[in-house]
C-alpha positions as CSV (number, residue, x, y, z in Angstrom):
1,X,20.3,-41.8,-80.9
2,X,19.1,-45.2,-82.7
3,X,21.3,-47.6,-84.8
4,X,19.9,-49.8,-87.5
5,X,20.2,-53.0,-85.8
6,X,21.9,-56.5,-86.8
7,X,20.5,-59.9,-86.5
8,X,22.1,-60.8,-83.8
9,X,19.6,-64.3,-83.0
10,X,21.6,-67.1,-81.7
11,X,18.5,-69.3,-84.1
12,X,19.6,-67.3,-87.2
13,X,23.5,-68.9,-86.8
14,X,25.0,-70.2,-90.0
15,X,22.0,-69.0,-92.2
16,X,22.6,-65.7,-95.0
17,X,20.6,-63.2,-91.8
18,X,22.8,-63.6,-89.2
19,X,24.8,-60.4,-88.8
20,X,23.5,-59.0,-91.4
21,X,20.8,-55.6,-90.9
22,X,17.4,-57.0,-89.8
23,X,14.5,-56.7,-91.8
24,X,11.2,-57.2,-90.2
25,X,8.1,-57.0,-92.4
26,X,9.7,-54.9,-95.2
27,X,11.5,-52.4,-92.8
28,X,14.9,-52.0,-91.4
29,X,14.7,-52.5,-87.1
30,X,16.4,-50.6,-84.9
31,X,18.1,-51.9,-82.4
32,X,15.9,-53.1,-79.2
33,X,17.4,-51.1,-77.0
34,X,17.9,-48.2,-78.8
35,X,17.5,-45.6,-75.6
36,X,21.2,-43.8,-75.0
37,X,21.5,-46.7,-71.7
38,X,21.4,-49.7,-74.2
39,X,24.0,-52.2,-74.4
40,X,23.4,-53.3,-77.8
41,X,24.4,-50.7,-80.0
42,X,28.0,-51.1,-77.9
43,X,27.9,-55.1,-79.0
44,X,27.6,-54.2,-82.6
45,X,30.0,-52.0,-83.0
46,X,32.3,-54.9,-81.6
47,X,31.5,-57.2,-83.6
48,X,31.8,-54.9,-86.6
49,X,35.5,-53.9,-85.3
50,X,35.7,-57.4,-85.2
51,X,35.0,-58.1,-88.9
52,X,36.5,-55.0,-90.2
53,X,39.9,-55.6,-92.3
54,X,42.5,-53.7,-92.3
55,X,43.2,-51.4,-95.1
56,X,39.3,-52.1,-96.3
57,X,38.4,-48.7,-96.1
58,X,39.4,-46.7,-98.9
59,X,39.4,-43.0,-97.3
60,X,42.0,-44.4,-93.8
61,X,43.5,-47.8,-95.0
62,X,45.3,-48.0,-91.5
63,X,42.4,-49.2,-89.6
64,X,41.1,-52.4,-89.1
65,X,42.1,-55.9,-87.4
66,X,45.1,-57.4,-89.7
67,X,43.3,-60.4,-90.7
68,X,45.2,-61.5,-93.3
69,X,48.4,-59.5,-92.3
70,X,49.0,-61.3,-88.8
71,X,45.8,-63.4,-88.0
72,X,44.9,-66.0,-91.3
73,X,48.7,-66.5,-91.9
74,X,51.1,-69.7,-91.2
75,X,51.3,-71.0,-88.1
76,X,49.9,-68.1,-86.4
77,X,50.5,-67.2,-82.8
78,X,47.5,-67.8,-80.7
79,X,48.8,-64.9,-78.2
80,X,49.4,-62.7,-81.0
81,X,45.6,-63.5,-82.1
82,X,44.4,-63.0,-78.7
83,X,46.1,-59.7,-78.5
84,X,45.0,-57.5,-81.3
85,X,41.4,-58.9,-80.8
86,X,41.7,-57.3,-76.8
87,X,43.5,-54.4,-78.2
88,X,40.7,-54.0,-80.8
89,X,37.5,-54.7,-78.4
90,X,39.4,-51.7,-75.9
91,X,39.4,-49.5,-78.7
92,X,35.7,-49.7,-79.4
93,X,34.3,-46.6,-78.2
94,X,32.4,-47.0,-75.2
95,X,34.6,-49.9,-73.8
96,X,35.8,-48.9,-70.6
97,X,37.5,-52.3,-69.4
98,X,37.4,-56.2,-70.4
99,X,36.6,-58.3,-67.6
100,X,36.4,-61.6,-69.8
101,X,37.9,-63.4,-72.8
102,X,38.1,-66.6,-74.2
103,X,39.8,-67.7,-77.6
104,X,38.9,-70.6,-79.1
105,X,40.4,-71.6,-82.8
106,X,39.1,-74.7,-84.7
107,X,42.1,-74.2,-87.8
108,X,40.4,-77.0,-89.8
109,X,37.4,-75.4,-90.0
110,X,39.1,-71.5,-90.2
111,X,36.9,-70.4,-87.1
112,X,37.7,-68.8,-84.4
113,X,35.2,-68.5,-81.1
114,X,35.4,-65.7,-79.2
115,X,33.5,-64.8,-75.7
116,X,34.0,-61.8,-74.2
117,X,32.6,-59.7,-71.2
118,X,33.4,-56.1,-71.0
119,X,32.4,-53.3,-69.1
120,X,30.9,-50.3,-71.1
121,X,29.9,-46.9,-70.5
122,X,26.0,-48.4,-71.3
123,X,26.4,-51.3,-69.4
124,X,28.1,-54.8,-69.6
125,X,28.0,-56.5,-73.0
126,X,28.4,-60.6,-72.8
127,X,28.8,-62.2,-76.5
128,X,30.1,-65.6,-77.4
129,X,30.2,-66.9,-81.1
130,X,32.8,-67.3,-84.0
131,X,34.2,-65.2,-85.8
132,X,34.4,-67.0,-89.2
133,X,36.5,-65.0,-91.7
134,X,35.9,-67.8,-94.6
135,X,32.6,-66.8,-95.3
136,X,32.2,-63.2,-94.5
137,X,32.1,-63.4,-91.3
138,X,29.1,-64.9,-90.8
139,X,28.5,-67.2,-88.0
């Protein structure tokens, strides 16, 4: 099975593409590696975990990662941060264990950088970036 895939291009950072589906002459992509022994399809789903608020969706408005419930509130507790982002990387499905992870927050600048290395029942998924909530999400 294929996914559509993301711009996921380290070049495309800060611009409107990044993270957003890629278009290549006209036509949605899929991913590069859309065989059922990619690793990239798994990475996407993360990041889309990642960026997914909780109480967003309208038909189960218990799931999602408690941004503005726990994460973008006063003085905010880096472990607490650190904690639901593992707990919601481990529940991605696929995720079999989380070898690596490194949180990085720049308040000033509402960012947070996040690198990560897990195992996965495709392979092992390596991502480092931020996870900026002011603007969408969007890198």
């Amino acid at each position: 099975m294929a996914d559509l895939s993301l711009d996921l291009k380290p070049a495309d950072i800060g611009t409107i593409q990044y993270n957003d589906l890629l278009i290549v002459n006209g036509d949605l992509t899929l991913t590069l590696d859309s065989n059922p022994n990619g690793t990239n399809p798994v990475l996407q789903n993360i990041l889309q975990i990642l960026r997914f608020y909780y109480g967003e969706w309208f038909l189960d408005n218990t799931k999602g990662i408690p941004w503005f419930q726990q994460i973008l509130v006063k003085n905010p507790s880096l472990a607490k941060i650190e904690s639901i982002l593992i707990n919601g990387i481990l529940g991605v499905p696929g995720v079999t264990q989380l070898t690596e992870f490194t949180l990085t927050p720049n308040f000033a600048q509402r960012t947070l950088k996040i690198s990560f290395k897990c195992i996965t029942t495709k392979g092992v998924v390596i991502y480092s970036g931020n996870l900026n909530q002011a603007t969408g999400g969007q890198g």
